[in-house]
C-alpha positions in Angstrom: 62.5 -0.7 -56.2 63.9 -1.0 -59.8 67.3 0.2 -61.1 67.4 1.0 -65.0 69.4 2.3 -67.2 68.7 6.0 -68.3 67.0 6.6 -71.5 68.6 9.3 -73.6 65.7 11.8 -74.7 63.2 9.9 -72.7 64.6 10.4 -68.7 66.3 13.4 -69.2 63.4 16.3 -68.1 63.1 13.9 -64.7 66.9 13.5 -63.8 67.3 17.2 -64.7 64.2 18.1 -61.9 65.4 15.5 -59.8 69.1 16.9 -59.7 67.4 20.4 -59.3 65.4 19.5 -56.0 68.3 17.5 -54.4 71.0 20.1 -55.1 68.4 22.8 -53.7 68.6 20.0 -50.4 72.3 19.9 -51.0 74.1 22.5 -52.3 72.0 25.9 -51.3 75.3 27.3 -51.2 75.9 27.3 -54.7 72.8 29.6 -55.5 69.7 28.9 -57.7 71.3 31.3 -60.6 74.5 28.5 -60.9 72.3 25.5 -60.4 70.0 26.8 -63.4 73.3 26.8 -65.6 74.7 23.5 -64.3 71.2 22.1 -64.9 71.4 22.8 -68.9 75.4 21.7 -69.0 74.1 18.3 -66.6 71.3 17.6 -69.5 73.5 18.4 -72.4 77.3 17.3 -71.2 77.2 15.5 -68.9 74.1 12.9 -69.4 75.3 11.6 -72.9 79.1 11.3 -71.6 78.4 9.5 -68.1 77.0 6.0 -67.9 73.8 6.6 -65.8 71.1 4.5 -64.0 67.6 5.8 -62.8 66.2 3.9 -59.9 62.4 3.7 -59.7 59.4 4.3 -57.3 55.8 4.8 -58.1 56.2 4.1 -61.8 58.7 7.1 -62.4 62.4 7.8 -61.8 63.1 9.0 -58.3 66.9 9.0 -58.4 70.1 8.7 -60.1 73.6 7.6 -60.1 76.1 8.6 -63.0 79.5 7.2 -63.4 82.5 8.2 -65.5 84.4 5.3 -65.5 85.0 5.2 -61.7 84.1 8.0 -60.2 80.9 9.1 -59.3 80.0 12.2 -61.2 76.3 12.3 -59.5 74.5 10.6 -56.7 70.9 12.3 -56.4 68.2 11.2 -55.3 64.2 13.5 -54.7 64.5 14.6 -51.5 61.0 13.1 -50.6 62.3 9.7 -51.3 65.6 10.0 -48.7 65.8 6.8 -46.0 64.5 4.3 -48.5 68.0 3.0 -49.1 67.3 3.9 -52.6 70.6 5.7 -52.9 72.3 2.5 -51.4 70.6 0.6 -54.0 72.5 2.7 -56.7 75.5 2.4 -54.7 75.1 -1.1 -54.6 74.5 -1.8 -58.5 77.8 0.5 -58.9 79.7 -1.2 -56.9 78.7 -4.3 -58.4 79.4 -3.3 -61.9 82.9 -1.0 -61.1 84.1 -2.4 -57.9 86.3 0.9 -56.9 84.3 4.0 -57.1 85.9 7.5 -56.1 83.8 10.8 -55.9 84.0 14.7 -54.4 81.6 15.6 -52.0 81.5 19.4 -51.3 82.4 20.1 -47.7 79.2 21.6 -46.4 77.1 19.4 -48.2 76.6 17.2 -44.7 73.4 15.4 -46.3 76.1 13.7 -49.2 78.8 13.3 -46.5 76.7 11.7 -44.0 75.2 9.2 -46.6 79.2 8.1 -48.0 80.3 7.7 -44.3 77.4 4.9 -43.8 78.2 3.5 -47.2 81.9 3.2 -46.0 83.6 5.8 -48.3 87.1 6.8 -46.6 88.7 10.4 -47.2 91.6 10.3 -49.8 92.1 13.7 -50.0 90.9 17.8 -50.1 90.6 20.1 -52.4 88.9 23.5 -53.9 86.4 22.1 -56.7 87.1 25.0 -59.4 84.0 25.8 -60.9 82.3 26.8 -57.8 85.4 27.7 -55.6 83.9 25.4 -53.0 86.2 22.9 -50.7 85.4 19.6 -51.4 86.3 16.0 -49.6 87.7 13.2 -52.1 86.2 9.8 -51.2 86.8 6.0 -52.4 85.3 3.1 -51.6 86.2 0.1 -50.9 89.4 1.9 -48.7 
């Protein structure tokens, strides 16, 4: 397992797919129509303002974690490479380079929620994320 940090231009077609196949996992509440969308404003917003690192299997990025100061703005990861604690391993370089990380989970996203609980992430708070009109848990860790 390697953790790197993204390459502008270079990793941006395989954290775009990845998002795509994890959200499908994730978020088939929100539609394909809206994730289509979100996928062009996650390549060209939200990559070059969030601080994001890849992490590595098979000599190609499998996963992702991008932070805006400290919050979470993504945690994805290809849904073929789940239970390989290569989410915790993007948790863990987080954590070791922020110390406090907050984030949103949507509330019937149970794959997300499940994963933060085992992390430790505590529940701060609820609210309706606006863009989608979806309820969404606000989590920090340490508590």
């Amino acid at each position: 397992t390697m953790i790197k940090t993204y390459r502008p231009g270079v990793d941006d077609d395989a954290i775009v797919d990845i998002w795509l196949k994890a959200s499908r996992l994730a978020h088939p509440f929100l539609g394909e129509d809206f994730l289509q969308r979100e996928a062009d404003t996650i390549r060209h917003t939200y990559l070059p303002a969030a601080d994001t690192r890849t992490v590595w299997m098979d000599a190609r990025p499998v996963g992702f974690i991008s932070l805006l100061g400290n919050q979470v703005g993504g945690l994805f990861l290809d849904p073929a490479f789940h239970g390989h604690g290569l989410g915790r391993a993007l948790v863990d370089d987080a954590v070791a380079r922020r110390g406090r990380l907050e984030l949103d989970v949507f509330v019937d996203n149970p794959v997300g929620r499940r994963f933060y609980a085992r992390y430790g992430f505590v529940e701060t708070g609820r609210h309706v994320d606006a863009p989608t009109g979806h309820p969404v848990i606000r989590l920090r860790y340490p508590a």
